[in-house]
C-alpha positions in Angstrom: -12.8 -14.2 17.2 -13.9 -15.2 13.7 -11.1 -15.9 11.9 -8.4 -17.2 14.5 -6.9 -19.4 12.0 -6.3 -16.8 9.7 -4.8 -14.4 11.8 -3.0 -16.9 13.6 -1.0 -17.8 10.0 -0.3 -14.0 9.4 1.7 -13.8 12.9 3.0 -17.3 13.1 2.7 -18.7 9.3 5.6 -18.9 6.8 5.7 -15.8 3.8 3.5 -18.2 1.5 1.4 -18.9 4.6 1.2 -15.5 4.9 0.2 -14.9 1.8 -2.9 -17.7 1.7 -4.1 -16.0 4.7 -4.1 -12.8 3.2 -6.3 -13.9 0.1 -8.3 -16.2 2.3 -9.2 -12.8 5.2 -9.9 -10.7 2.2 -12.9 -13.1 1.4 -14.5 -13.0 5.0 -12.7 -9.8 6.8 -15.7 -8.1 9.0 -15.0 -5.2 10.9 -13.6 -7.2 14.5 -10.9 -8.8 12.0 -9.9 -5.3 10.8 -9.5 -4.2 14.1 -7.0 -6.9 15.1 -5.2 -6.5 11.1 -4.8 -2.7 12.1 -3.3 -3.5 15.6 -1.0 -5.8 13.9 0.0 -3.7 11.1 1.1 -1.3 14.1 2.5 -3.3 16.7 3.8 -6.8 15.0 7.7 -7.4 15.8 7.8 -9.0 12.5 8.2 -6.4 9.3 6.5 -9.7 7.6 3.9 -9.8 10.0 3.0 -6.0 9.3 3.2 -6.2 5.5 0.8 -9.4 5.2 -1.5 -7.1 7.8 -1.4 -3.8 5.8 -1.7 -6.0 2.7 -5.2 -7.7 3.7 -6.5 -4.4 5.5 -6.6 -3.5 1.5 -7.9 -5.9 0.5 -10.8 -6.4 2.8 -13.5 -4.1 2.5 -15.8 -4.4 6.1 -15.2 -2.5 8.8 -13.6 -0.1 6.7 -14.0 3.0 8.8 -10.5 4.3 10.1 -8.4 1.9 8.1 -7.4 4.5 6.1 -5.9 5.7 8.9 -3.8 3.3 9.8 -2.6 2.6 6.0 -1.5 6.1 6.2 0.3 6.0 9.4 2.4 2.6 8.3 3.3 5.0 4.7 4.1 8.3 6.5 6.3 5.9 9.5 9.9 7.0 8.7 11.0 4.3 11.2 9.2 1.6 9.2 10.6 -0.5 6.3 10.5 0.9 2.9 8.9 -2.7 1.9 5.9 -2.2 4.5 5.3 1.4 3.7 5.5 -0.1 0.1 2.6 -2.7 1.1 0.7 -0.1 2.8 1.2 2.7 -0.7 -0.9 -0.4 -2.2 -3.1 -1.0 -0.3 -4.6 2.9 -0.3 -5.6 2.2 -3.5 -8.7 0.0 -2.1 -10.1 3.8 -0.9 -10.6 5.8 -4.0 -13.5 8.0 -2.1 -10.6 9.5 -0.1 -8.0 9.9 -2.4 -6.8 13.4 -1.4 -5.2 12.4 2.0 -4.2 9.3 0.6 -2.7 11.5 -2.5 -0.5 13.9 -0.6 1.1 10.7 1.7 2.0 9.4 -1.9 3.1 12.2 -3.5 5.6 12.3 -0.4 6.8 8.8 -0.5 7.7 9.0 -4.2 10.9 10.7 -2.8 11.9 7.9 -0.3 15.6 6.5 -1.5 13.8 3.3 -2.0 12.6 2.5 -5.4 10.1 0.2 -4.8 8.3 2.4 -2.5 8.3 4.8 -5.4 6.7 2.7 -7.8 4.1 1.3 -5.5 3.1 5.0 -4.9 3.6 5.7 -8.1 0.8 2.8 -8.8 -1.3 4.5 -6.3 -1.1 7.8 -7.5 -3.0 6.2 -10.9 -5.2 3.7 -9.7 -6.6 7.2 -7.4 -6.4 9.2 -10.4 -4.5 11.8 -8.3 -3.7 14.5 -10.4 -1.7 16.7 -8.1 0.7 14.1 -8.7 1.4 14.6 -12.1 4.4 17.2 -11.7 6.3 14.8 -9.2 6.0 12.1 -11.4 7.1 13.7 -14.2 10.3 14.7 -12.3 11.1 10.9 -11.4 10.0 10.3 -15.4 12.9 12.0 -16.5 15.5 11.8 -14.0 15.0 8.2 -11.9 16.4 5.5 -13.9 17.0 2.9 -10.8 15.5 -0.3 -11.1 12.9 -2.2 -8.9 13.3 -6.1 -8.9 9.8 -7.4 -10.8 8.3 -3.8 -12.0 11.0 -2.3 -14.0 12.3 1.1 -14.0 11.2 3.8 -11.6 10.7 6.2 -14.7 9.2 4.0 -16.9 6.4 3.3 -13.9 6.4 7.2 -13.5 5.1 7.3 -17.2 2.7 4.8 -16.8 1.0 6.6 -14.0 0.7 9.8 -15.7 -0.9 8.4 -18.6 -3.2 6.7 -16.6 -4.0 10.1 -14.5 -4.3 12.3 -17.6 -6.5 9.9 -19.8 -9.1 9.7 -16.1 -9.3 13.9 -16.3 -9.3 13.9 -20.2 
């Protein structure tokens, strides 16, 4: 196991212990530390556990094959919390080269209840350059108006993103 330490602080660490983990794995992640990130991200008790996991399969970059995958699984899991779908929205965005599955998972979670699941797809959406998405977004442009705590309105992020798409297919 390369990284025990790492992993060790993403299961049994505090939130900012967590957190230096996650920036410290993204540095050195090879493809047997993806493995055990992608177990985690599925099976972890701990909602915190999973986010931190889905956070640093994104952004790690070896041993990329089938982590995709599992990002899309934690998004599309109706069970899971809207904060770790939310983690696992942003963390697509490290996989541009397969932005169409990716792309229709989002365009779906931009109508989950909870807003800051819409805006991290929302995010997505752009930074993939997913232009499907441009009619959903326009719809929570003009009609979403709830707030998420550090990002704004819902809208206002809608309108970001479709700028972004339209000026990548202009």
């Amino acid at each position: 196991m390369p990284h025990p330490s790492l992993l060790d602080a993403l299961v049994l660490g505090t939130d900012s212990g967590r957190e230096e983990a996650e920036m410290a794995l993204a540095a050195v992640l090879d493809a047997g530390d993806a493995r055990r990130l992608a177990k985690l991200a599925r099976e972890a008790r701990s909602s915190g556990v999973r986010q931190a996991a889905v956070r640093s399969l994104g952004r790690g970059r070896a041993g990329t094959r089938g982590l995709q995958g599992v990002l899309l699984d934690a998004l599309r899991d109706t069970c899971e919390s809207p904060l770790v779908r939310a983690r696992a929205a942003e963390a697509l965005g490290a996989f541009p080269t397969r932005g169409f599955l990716a792309g229709e998972a989002l365009v779906e979670a931009l109508g989950h209840p909870d807003p800051e699941l819409r805006v991290a797809a929302a995010r997505t959406l752009a930074r993939l350059r997913f232009r499907a998405a441009l009619g959903p977004l326009a719809t929570l442009a003009a009609e979403d108006r709830r707030c998420c705590p550090g990002a704004g309105r819902v809208c206002d992020e809608a309108r970001r993103s479709m700028r972004r798409i339209r000026s990548a297919h202009d």
